[in-house]
C-alpha positions in Angstrom: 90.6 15.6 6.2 90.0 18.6 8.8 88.3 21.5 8.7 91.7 23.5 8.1 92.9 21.3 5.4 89.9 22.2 3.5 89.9 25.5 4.1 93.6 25.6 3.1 93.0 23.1 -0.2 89.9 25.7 -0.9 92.7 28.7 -0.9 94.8 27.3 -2.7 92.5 26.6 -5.7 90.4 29.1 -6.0 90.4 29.9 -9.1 88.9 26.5 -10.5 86.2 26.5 -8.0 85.2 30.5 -8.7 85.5 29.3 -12.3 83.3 26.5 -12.0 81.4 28.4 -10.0 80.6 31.3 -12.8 80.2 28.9 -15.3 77.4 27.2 -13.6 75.6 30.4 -12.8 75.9 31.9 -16.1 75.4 29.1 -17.8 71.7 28.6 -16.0 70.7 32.1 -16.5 71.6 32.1 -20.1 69.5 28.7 -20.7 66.9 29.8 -18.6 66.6 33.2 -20.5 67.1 31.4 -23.9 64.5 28.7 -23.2 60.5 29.7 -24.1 58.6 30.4 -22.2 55.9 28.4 -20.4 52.5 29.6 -19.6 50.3 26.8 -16.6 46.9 27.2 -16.6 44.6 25.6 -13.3 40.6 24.4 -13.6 39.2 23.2 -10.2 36.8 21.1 -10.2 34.7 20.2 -6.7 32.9 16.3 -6.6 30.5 16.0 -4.3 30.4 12.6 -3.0 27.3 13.2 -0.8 24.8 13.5 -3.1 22.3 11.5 -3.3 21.2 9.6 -7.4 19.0 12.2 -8.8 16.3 9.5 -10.1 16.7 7.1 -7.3 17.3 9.4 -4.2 19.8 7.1 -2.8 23.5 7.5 -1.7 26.0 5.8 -4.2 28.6 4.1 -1.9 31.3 3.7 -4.0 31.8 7.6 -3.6 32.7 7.0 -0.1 35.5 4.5 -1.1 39.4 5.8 -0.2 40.1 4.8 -3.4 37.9 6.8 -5.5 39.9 10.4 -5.7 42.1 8.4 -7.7 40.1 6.8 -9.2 39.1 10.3 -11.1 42.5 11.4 -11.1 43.1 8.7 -13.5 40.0 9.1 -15.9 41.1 12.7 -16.4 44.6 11.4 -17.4 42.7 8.7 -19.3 43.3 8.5 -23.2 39.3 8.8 -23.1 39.1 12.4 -21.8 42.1 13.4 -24.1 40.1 12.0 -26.9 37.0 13.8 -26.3 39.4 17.2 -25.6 40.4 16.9 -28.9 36.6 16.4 -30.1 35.3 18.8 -28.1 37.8 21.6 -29.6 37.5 20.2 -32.9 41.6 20.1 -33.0 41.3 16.9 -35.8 39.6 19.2 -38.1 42.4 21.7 -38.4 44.4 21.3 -41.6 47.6 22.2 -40.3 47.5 19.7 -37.4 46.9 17.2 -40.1 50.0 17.8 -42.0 51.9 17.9 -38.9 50.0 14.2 -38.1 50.9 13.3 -41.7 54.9 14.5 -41.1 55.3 13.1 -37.4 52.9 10.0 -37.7 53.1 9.3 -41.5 49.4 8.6 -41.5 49.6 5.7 -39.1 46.8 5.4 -36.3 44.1 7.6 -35.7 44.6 11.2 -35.8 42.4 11.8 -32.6 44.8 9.2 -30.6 47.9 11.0 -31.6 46.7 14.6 -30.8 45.4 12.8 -27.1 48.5 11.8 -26.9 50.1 15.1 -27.3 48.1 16.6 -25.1 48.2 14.4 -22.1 52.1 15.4 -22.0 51.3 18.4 -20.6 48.4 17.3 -18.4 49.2 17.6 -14.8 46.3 16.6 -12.5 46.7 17.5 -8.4 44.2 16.1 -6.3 43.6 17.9 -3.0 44.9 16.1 0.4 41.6 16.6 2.4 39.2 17.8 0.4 36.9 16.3 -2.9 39.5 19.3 -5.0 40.9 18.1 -7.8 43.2 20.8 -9.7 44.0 20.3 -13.3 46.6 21.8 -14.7 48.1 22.8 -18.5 51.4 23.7 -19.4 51.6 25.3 -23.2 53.4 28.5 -24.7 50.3 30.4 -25.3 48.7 31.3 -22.2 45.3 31.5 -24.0 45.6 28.0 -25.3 46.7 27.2 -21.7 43.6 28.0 -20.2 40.9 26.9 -23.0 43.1 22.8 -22.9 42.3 23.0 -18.8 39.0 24.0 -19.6 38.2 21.5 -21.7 39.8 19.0 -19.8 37.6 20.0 -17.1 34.3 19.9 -19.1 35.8 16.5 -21.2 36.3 15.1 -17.7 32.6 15.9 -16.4 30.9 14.3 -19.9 33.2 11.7 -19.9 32.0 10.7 -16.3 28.2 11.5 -16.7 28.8 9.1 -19.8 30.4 6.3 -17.6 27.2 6.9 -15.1 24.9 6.8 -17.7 26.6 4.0 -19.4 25.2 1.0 -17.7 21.5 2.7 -17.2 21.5 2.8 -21.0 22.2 -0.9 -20.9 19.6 -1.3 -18.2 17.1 0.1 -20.3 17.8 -1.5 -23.2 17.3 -4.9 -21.6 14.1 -3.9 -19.4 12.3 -2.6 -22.4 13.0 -6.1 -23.8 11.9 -7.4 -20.7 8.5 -5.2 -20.8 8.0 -6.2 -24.5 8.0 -9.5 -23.3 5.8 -8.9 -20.1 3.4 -7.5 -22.2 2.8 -10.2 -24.9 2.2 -12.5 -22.0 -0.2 -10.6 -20.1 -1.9 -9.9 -23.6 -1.7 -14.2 -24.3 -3.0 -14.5 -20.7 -6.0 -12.0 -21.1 -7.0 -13.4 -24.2 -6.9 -17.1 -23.0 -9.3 -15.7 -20.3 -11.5 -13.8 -22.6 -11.5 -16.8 -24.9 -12.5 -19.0 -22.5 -15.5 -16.7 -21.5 -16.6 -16.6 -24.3 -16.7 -20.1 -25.2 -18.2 -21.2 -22.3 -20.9 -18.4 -21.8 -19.4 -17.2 -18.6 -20.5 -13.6 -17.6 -20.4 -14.1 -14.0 -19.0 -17.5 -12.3 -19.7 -16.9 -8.8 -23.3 -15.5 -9.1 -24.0 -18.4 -11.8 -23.0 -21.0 -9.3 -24.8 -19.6 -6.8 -27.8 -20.0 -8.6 -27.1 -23.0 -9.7 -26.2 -24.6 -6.1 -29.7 -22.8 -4.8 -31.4 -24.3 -8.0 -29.9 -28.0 -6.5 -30.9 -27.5 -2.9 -34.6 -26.5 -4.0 -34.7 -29.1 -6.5 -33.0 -32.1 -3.8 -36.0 -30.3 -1.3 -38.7 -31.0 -3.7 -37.5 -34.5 -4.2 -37.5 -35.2 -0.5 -41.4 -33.7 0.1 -42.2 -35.5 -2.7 -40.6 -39.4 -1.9 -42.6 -38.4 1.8 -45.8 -37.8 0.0 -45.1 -41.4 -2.2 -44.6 -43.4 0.6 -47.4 -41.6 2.4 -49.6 -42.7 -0.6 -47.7 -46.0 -1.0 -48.6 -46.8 2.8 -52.1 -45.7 2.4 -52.7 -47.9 -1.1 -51.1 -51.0 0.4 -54.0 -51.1 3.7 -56.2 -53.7 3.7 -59.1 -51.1 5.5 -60.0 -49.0 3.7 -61.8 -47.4 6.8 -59.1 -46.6 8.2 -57.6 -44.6 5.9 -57.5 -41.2 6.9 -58.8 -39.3 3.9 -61.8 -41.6 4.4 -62.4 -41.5 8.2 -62.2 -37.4 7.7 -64.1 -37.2 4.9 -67.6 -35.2 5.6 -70.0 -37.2 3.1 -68.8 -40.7 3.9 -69.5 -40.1 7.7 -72.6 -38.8 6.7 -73.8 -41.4 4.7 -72.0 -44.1 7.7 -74.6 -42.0 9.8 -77.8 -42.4 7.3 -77.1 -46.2 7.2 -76.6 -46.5 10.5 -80.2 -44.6 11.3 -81.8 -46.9 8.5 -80.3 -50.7 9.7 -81.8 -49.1 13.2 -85.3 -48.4 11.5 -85.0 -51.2 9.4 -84.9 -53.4 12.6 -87.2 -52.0 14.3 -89.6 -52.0 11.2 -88.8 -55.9 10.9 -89.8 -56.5 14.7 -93.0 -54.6 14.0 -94.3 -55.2 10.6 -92.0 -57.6 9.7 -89.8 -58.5 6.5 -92.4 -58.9 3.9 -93.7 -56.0 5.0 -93.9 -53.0 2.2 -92.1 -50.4 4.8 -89.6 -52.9 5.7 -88.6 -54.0 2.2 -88.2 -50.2 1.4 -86.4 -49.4 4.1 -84.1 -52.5 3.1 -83.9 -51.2 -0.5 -82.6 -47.2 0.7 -80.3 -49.3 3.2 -78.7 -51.2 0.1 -79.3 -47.7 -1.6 -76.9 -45.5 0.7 -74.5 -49.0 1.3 -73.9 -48.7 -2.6 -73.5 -45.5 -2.4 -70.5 -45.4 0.8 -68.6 -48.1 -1.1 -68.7 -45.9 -4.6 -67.6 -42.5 -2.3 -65.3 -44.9 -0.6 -63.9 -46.4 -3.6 -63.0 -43.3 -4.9 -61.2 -41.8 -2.3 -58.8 -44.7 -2.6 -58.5 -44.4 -6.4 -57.7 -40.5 -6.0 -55.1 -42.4 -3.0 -54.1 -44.3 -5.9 -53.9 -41.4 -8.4 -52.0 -39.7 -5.8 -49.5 -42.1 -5.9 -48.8 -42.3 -9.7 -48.5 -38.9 -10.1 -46.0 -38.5 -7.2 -43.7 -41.3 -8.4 -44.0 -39.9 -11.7 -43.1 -36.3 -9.7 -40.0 -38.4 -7.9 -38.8 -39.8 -11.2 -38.3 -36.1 -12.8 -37.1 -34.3 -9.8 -34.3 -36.9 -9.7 -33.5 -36.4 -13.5 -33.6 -33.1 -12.6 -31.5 -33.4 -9.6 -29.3 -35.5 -11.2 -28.8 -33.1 -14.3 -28.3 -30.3 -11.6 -25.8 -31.5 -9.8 -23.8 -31.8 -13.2 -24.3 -28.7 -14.0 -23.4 -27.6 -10.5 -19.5 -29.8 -11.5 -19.5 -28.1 -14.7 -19.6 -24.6 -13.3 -16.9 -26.0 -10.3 -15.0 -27.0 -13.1 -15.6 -24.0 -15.3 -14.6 -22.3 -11.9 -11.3 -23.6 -11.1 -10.0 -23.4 -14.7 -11.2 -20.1 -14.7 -9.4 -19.3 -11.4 -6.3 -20.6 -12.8 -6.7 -18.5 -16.1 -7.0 -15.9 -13.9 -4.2 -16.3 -11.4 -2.4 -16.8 -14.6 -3.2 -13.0 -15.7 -2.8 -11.6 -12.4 0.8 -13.2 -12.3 1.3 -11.5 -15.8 -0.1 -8.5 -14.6 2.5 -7.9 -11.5 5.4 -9.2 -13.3 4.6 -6.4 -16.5 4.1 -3.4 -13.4 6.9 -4.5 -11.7 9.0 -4.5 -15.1 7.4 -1.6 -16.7 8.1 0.2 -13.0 11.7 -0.8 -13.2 12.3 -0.3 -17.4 10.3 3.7 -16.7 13.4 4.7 -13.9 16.3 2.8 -15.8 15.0 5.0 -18.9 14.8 8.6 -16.8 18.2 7.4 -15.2 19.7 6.9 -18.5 18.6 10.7 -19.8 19.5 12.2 -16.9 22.3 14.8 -17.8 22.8 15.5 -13.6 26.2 15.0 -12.1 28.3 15.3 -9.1 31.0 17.4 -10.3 31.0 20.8 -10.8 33.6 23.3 -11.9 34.6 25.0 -9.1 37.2 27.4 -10.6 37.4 27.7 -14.7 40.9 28.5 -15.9 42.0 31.8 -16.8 44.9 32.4 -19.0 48.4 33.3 -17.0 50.1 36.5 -16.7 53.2 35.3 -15.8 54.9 31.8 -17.1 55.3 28.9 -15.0 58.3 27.7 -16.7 61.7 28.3 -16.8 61.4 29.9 -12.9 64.8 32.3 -13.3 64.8 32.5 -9.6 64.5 29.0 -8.7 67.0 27.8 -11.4 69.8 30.7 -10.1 69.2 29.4 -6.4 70.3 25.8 -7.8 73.2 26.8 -10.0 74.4 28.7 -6.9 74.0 25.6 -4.8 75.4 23.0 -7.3 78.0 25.3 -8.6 79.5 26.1 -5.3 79.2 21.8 -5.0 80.3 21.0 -8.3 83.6 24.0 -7.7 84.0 22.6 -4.1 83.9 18.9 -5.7 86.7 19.7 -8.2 88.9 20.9 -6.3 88.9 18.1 -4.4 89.5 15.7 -6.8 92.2 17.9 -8.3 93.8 17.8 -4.7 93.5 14.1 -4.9 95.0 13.6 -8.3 98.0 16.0 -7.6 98.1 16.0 -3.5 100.3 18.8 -2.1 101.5 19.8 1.2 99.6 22.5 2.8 100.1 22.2 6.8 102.0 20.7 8.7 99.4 18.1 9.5 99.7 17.0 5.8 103.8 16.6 6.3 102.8 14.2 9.3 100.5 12.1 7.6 103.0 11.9 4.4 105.9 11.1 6.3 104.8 9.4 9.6 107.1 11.8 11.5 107.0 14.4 13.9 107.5 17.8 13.0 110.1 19.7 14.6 109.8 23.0 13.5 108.1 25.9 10.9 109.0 28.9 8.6 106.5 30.9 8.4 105.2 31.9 5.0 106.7 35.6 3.4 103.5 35.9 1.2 104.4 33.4 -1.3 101.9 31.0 -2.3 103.4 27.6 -2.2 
């Protein structure tokens, strides 16, 4: 079909396509000044994905995820946030809403749910393209109520996320104030074991008392060894066949004094035998001093080898104790190692308890402040306002598309009336019709055909 054929089909009928035409532009102003009227009321909200965890100072990465926008897009169109809109404006409580829940719902469900799920049906929620904006939008008749339902979507929205923050640091905490219960009745069982152990063993100070105790054993293993020299000394000096020899005797002042007297006598004595001879009264009193200070040498002799003697009882004796003692030192000396390295061990123990109920208590102390925190990342950025003039029905919008589709719907049925009941309306229709060539044409006098 040409150009002119339309053009000519398009005269010819008019009448249907103005008709049409009117119908469809009439028709959309009277519905759209007949339907109510509809009030859209916008809260921005701004989420600043850059801040760093108030308790922790870190950055949260999963702010930086593509996906996360939508992410809150959907929690605000979430039956969660409807829920807590409808809590937050205490809509459940009003009587009328309940008779209406009672006549639309006939008491089935929850009566929070089914006002949520009123309300999301004129949620709209816009996220920006390329910036952390999110708009959120409420359609309703009353502009006021408009405006206070994108409010407290907004404000639903921001406790409803804090909540999901806090959510698992609650959990946190409860488990690491378990965990710090628990740290601390082991660190208690460990410090008394310690204490206990203290105290039934006497122990004030291990390391000074083993010190004293290892010095006590050295002096004592010292003494032994001066005094197993000074019993073989004496057992060497005892066992000697001369006694002359012996040093305490060859040093002693009165023996060599009295070895010097009977030396001076045997040499007057011989001389006074030469002389005067044996019988004579010098001589045999000379012979009885020299059996005089003889007896005498061998008494002061014999003694020093019985002190010699003496010497050595009393330092076997001495050797005897000192390794009793030694003996009954070095056990002590285990006793305390022992003591020592269970003591260690105790105290290792406590130590170990100690660190794991810091590192715990450390841990349970930040999960706690995380969980009170009431800090977020999203902030209202522009609060609704009610609307001055209604979103819905757009008069000027709807008559620029009954124009459009009523000059498409006019021009379409003409066309299929053309179709249904085709007529000739040019020559060029004649030629396609009949498959011959025209010869000739009358002009029209006026006369539609």
């Amino acid at each position: 079909m040409t150009l002119q054929q339309l053009l000519l089909i398009l005269r010819a009928r008019y009448p249907v396509v103005l008709l049409v035409f009117l119908v469809s532009v009439v028709g959309t102003a009277v519905v759209s000044l007949l339907l109510p009227k509809q009030y859209t009321a916008s809260a921005v909200v701004v989420l600043d994905v850059r801040s760093p965890d108030p308790v922790t100072g870190q950055m949260l990465q999963g702010m930086m995820t593509p996906g996360y926008m939508a992410t809150q897009v959907d929690i605000i169109n979430s039956d969660r946030v409807a829920t807590a809109v409808v809590r937050l404006l205490k809509l459940d409580d009003d009587p009328d809403t309940q008779a209406r829940w009672m006549a639309g719902a006939g008491g089935k469900g929850q009566l929070a749910d089914w006002l949520a799920n009123g309300l999301q049906k004129n949620l709209s929620v816009l996220p920006s393209r390329d910036s952390n904006v999110i708009q959120v939008n409420y359609t309703s008749a009353d502009p006021e109520q408009a405006a206070t339902l994108a409010n407290a979507f907004a404000r639903a929205y921001i406790n409803v996320n804090l909540d999901l923050r806090l959510a698992p640091a609650r959990q946190y905490a409860a488990f690491f104030d378990e965990q710090t219960k628990a740290a601390r009745a082991r660190l208690d069982a460990t410090q008394k074991a310690l204490s206990d152990y203290q105290q039934q063993n006497g122990i004030t100070a291990t390391d000074e008392s083993l010190d004293f105790e290892t010095a006590k054993l050295n002096e004592t293993s010292s003494q032994l060894t001066a005094i197993q020299g000074q019993t073989t000394d004496s057992q060497s000096k005892r066992q000697s066949s001369q006694t002359d020899t012996v040093a305490e005797v060859m040093q002693s002042s009165l023996i060599n004094g009295l070895k010097a007297d009977v030396a001076r006598l045997e040499a007057k004595l011989t001389e006074s035998s030469g002389n005067l001879g044996k019988n004579h009264p010098q001589t045999q009193r000379s012979e009885a001093e020299l059996a005089t200070l003889k007896a005498q040498l061998n008494l002061e002799t014999r003694r020093i080898t019985n002190s010699i003697e003496t010497s050595y009882q009393v330092s076997r004796q001495r050797e005897a104790q000192l390794q009793g003692a030694l003996a009954g030192q070095k056990n002590r000396v285990l006793l305390l190692n022992k003591q020592r390295d269970e003591l260690n061990v105790l105290r290792r123990d406590m130590e170990s308890a100690q660190r794991a109920f810091e590192v715990v208590s450390q841990r349970a102390a930040q999960t706690n402040l995380e969980s009170q925190t009431n800090q977020t990342n999203i902030a209202v950025l522009n609060p609704a306002f009610a609307p001055s003039d209604p979103s819905k029905p757009k008069l000027l919008l709807n008559m620029l598309l009954s124009i459009l589709m009523g000059g498409l719907l006019g021009l379409g049925l003409a066309l299929v009336l053309e179709m249904a009941q085709r007529r000739v309306r040019s020559t060029a229709d004649l030629t396609d019709a009949l498959g011959l060539p025209v010869l000739g044409s009358i002009a029209p006098t006026g006369a539609r055909a």
